[in-house]
LOGUKE-460893 format. One line per field, with one value per atom (N, C-alpha, C): residue in three letters; atom name; z, x, y; chain. Coordinates in nm, 4 decimals. Last residue first. Example, Ala and Ser with C-alpha at 12.3 -4.5 7.8 and 13.67 -1.06 7.14 Angstrom:
<sites>
rest = [SER SER SER ALA ALA ALA] $
atom = [N CA C N CA C] $
z = [0.7080 0.7140 0.7870 0.7800 0.7800 0.7800] $
x = [1.2850 1.3670 1.2900 1.3190 1.2300 1.3200] $
y = [-0.2250 -0.1060 0.0030 -0.5690 -0.4500 -0.3300] $
kette = [A A A A A A] $
</sites>
This chain:
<sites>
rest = [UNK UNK UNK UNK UNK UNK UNK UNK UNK UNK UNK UNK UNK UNK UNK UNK UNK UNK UNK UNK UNK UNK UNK UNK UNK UNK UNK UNK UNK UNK UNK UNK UNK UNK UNK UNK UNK UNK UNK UNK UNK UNK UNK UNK UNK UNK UNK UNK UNK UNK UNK UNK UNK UNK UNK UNK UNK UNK UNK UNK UNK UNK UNK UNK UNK UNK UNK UNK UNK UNK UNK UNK UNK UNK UNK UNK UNK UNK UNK UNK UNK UNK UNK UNK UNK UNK UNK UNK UNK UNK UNK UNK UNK UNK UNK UNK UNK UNK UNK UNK UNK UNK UNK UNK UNK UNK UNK UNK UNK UNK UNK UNK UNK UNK UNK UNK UNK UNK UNK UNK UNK UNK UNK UNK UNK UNK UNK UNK UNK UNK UNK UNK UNK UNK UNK UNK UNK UNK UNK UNK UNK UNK UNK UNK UNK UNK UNK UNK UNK UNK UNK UNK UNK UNK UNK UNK UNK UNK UNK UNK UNK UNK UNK UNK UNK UNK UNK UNK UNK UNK UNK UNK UNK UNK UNK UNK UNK UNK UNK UNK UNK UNK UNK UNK UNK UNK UNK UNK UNK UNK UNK UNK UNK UNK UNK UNK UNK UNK UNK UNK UNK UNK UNK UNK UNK UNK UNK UNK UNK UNK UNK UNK UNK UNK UNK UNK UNK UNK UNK UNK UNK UNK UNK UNK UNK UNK UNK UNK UNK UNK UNK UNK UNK UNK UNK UNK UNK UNK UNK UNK UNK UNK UNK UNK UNK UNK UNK UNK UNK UNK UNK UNK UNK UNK UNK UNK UNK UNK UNK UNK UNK UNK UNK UNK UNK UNK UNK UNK UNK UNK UNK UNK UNK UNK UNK UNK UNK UNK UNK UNK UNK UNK UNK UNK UNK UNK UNK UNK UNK UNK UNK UNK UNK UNK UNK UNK UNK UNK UNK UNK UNK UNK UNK UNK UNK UNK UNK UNK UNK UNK UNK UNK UNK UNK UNK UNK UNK UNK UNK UNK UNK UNK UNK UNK UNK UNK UNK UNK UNK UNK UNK UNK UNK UNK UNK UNK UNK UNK UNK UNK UNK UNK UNK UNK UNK UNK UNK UNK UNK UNK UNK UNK UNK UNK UNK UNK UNK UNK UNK UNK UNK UNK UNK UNK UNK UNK UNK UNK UNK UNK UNK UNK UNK UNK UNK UNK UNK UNK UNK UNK UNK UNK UNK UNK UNK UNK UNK] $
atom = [N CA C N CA C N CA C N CA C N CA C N CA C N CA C N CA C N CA C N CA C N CA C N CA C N CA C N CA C N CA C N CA C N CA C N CA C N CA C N CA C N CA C N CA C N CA C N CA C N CA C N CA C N CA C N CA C N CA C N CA C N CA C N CA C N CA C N CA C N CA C N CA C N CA C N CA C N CA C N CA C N CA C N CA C N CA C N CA C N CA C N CA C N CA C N CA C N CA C N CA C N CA C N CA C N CA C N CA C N CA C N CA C N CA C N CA C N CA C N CA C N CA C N CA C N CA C N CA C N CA C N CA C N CA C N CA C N CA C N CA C N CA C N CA C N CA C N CA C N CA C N CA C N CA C N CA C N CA C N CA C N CA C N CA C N CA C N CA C N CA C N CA C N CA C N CA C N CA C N CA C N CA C N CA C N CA C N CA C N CA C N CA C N CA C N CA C N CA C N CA C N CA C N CA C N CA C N CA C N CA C N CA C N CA C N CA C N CA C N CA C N CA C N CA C N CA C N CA C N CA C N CA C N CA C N CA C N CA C N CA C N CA C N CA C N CA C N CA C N CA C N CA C N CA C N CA C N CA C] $
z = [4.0842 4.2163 4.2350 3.7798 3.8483 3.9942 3.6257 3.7242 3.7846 3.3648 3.3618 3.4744 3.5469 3.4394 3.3965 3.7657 3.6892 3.5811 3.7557 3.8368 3.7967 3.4093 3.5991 3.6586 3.2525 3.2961 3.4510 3.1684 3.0668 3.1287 3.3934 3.2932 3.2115 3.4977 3.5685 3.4794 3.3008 3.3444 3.3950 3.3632 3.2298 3.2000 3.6045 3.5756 3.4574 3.5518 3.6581 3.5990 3.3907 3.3030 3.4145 3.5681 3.4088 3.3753 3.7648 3.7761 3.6534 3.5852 3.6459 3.6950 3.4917 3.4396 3.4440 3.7758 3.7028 3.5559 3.8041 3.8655 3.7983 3.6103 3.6032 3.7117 3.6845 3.5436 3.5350 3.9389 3.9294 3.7730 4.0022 3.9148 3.8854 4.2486 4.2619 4.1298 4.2993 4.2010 4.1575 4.4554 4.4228 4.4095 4.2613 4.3856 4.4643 4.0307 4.0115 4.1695 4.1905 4.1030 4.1122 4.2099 4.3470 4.3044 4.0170 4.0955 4.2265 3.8865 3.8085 3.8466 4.0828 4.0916 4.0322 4.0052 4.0998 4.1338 3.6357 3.7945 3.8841 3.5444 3.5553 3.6536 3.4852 3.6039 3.5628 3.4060 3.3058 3.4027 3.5724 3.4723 3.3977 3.7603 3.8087 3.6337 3.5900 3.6136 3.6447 3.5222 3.3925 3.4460 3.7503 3.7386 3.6524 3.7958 3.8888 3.8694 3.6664 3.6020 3.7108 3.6434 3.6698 3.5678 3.2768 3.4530 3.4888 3.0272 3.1102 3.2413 2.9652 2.8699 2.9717 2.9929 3.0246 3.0404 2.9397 3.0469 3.0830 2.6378 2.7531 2.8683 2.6601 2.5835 2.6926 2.6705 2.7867 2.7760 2.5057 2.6385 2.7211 2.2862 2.2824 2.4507 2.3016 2.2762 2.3523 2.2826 2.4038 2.4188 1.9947 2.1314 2.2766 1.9042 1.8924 2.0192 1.9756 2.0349 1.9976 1.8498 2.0019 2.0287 1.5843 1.6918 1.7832 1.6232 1.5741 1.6349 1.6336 1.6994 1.6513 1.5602 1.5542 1.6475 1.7058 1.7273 1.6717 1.7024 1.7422 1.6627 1.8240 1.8210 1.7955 1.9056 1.8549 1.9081 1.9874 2.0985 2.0381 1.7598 1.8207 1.8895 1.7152 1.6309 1.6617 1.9352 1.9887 1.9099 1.8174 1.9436 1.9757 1.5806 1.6003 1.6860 1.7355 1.6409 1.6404 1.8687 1.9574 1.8509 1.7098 1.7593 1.8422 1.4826 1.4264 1.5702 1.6509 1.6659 1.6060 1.4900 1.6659 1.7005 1.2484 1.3120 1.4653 1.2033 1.1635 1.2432 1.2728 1.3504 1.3077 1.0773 1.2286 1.2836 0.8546 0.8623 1.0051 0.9327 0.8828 0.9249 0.8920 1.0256 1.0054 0.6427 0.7035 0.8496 0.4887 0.5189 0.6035 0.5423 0.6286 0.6298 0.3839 0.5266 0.6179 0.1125 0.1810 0.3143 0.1239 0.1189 0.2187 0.4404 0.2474 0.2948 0.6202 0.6122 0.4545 0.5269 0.6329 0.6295 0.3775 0.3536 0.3847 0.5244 0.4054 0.3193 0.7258 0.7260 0.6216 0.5616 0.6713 0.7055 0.5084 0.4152 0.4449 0.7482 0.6435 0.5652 0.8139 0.9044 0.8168 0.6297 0.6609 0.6920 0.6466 0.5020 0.5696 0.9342 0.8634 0.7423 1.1571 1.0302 0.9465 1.4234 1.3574 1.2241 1.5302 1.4805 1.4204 1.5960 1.6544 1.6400 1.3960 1.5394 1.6535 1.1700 1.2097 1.3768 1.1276 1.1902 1.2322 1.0975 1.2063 1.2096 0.8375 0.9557 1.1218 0.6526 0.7048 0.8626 0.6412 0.7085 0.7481 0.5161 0.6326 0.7333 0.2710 0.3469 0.5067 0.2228 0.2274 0.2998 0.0600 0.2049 0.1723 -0.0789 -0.1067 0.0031 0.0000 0.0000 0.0000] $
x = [3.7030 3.7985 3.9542 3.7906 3.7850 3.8016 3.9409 3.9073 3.8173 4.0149 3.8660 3.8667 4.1843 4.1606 3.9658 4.3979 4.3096 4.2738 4.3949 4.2978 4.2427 4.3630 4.4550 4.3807 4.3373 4.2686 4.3231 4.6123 4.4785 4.3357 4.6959 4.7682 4.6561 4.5751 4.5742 4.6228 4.6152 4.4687 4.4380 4.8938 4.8437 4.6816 4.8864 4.9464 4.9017 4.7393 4.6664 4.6990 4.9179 4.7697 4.7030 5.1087 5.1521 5.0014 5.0066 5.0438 5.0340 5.0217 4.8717 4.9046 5.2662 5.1745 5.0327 5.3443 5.4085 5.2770 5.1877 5.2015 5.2410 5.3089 5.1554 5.1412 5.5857 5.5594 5.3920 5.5817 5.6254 5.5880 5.4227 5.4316 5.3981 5.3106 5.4522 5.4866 5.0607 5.1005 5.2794 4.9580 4.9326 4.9949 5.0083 5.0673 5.0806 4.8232 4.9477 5.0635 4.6014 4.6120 4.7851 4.5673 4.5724 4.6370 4.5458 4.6860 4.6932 4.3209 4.4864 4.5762 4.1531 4.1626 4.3050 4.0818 4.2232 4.2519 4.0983 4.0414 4.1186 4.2115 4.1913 4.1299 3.9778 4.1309 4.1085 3.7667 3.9105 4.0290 3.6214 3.5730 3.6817 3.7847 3.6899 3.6798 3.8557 3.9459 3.8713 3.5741 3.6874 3.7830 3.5335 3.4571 3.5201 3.7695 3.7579 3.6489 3.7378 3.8101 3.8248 3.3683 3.4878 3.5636 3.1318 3.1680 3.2994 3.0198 3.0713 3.0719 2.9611 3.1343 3.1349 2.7140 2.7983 2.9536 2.5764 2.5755 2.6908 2.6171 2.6271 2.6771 2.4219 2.5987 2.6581 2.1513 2.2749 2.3736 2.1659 2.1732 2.2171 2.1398 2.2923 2.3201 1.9061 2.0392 2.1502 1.7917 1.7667 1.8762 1.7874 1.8241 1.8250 1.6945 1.8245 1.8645 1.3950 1.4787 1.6825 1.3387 1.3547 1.3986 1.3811 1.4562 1.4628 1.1981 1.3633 1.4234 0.9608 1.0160 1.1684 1.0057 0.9332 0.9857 0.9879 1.0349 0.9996 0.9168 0.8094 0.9541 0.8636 0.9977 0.9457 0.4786 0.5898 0.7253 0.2411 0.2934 0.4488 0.1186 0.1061 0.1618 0.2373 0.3011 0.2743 0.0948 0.2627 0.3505 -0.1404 -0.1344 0.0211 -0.0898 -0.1846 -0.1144 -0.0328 0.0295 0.0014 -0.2901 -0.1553 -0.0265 -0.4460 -0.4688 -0.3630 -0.3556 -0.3626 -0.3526 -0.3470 -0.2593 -0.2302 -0.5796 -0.5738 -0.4614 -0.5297 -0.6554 -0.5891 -0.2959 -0.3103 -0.4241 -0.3989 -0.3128 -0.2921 -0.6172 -0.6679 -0.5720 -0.4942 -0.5322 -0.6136 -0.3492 -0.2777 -0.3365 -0.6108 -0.5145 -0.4107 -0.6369 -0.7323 -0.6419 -0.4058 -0.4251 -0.5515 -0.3859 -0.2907 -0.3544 -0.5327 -0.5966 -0.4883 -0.4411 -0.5753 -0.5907 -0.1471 -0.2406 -0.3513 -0.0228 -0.0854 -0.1676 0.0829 -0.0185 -0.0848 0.3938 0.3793 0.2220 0.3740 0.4600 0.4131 0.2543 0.2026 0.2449 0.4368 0.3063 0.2583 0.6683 0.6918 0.5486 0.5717 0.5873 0.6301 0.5357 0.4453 0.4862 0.8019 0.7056 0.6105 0.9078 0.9640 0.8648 0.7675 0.7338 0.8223 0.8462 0.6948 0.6798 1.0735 1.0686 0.9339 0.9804 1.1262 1.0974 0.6871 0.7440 0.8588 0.5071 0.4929 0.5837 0.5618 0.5471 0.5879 0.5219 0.6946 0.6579 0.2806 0.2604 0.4423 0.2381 0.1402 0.1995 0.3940 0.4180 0.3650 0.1813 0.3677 0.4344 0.0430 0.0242 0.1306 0.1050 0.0223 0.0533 0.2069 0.2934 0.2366 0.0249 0.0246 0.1597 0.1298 0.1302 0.1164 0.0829 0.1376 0.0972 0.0850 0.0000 0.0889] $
y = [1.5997 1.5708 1.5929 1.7573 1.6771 1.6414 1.9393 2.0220 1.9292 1.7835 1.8815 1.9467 1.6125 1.5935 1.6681 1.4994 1.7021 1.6862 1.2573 1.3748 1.4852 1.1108 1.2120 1.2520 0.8827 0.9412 1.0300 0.7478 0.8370 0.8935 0.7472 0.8238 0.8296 0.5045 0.6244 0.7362 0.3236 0.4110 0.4868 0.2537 0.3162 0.3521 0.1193 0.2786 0.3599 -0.0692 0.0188 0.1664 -0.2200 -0.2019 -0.0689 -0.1844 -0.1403 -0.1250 -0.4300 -0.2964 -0.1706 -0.6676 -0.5919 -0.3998 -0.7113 -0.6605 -0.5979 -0.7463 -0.6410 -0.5989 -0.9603 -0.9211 -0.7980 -1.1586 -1.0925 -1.0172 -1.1439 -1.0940 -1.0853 -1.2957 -1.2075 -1.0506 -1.5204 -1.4819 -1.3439 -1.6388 -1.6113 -1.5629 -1.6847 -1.8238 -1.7862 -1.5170 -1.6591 -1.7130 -1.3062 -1.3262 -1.4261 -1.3314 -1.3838 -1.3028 -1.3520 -1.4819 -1.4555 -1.0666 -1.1510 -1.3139 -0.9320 -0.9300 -1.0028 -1.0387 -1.1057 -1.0379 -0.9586 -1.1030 -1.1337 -0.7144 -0.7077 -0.8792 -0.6559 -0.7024 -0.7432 -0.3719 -0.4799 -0.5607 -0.0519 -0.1112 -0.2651 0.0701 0.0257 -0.0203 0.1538 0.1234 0.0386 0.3613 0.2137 0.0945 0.5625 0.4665 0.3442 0.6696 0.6390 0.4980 0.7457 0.6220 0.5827 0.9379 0.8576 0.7516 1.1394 1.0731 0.9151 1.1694 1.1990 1.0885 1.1916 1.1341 1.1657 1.1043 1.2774 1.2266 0.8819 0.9896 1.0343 0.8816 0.7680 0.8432 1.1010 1.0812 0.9520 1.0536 1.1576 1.1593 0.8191 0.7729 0.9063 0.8955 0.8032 0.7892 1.1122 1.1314 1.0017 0.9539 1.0096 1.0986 0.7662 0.6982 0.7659 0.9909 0.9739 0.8397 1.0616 1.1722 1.0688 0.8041 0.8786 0.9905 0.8546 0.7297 0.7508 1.0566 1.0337 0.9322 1.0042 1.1123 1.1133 0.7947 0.7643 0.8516 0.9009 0.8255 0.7739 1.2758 1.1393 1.0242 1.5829 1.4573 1.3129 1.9103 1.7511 1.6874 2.1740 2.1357 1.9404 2.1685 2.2095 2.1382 2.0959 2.1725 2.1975 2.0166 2.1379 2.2150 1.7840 1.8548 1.9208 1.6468 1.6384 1.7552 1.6663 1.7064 1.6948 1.4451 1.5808 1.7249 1.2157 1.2591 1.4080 1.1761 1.1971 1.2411 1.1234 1.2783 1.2850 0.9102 1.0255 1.1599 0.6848 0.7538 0.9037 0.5190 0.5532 0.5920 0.5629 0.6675 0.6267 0.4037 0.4997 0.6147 0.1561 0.1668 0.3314 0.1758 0.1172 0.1639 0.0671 0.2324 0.2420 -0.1562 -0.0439 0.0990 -0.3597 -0.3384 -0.1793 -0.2857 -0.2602 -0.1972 -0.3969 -0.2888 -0.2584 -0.7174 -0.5697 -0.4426 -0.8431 -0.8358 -0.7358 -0.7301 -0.7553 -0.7146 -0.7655 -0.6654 -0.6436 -1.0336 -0.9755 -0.8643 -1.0334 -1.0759 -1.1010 -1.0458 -1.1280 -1.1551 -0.8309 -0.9385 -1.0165 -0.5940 -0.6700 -0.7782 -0.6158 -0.6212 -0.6834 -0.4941 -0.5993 -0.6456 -0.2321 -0.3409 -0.4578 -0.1093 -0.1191 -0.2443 -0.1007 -0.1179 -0.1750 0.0625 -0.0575 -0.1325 0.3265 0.2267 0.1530 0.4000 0.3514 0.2723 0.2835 0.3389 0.2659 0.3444 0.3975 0.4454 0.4556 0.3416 0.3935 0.6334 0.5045 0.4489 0.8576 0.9101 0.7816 0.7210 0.7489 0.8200 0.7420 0.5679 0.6087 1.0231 0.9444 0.7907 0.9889 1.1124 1.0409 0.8148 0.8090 0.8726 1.0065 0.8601 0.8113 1.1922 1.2589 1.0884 1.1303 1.1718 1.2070 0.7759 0.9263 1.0000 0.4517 0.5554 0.7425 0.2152 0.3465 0.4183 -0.1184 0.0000 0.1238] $
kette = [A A A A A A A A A A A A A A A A A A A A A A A A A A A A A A A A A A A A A A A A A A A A A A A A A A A A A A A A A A A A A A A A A A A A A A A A A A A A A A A A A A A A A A A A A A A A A A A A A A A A A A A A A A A A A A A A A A A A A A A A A A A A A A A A A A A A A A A A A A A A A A A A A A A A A A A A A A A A A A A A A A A A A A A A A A A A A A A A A A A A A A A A A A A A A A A A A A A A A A A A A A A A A A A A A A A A A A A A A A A A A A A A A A A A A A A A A A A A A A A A A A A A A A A A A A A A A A A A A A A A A A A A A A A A A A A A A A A A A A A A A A A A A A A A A A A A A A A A A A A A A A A A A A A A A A A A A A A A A A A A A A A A A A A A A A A A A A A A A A A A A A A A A A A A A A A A A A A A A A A A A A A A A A A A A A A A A A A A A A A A A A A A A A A] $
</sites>
C-alpha cells in the first residue's frame, strides 16, 4: 500500500521506520488483510500525532529514540576521572592470582595495566575531584 505523506508522519510518530514497518506487514499478512489493520493503527494515533506537532519542536520516533540513545551515551562519557578509572582497572583477581602463584611478570603486568589508566585518565583531568 502506497502511504500518504500525512500517514507516514502518524505511523513514524509510533514506529522507527513507517514504510519498513508497512511493508513488513504486508509481507507477512498480504495486502488484503494488512491494510485494514494499517489504517486502524493509523486513526488511533492520528490525535496523539496531532497534538505532539502542536505543541511544537516535534520529534518522531527515531529522533527520540536517537536523542535519548545520545543522552545516555552523555551521560555515560561525562563522569569523573575517577569512574573512567573504576571502569578500566583490571580485575584485581589477576593481581591476586598472580601473587598466588609467585608470578612475578603478572604481577608487574597488572600494575603497568593500573598505571596506564591512571595516565589516561589524571585527576586534573577537567578540574575533576
Amino acid at each position: 500500500m502506497k502511504l500518504t505523506e500525512k500517514q507516514l508522519n502518524i505511523l513514524n510518530h509510533v514506529v522507527p521506520d513507517a514504510q519498513a514497518w508497512a511493508n513488513h506487514g504486508e509481507m507477512r499478512f498480504g495486502e488484503e488483510k494488512f491494510t485494514p489493520m494499517l489504517l486502524e493503527k493509523i486513526a488511533k494515533h492520528e490525535s496523539a500525532y496531532d497534538q505532539a506537532v502542536a505543541k511544537g519542536n516535534y520529534l518522531n520516533r527515531k529522533q527520540r529514540d536517537d536523542a535519548e540513545a545520545k543522552a545516555e551515551q552523555d551521560a555515560y562519557d561525562n563522569v569523573g576521572y575517577d569512574v573512567k578509572r573504576r571502569r578500566e582497572y583490571p580485575p584485581m583477581e589477576d593481581y591476586l592470582d598472580g601473587i598466588v602463584k609467585g608470578d612475578q611478570a603478572q604481577v608487574d603486568k597488572y600494575i603497568a595495566d593500573c598505571l596506564a589508566v591512571k595516565q589516561r585518565y589524571p585527576k586534573n583531568d577537567g578540574g575533576d575531584k
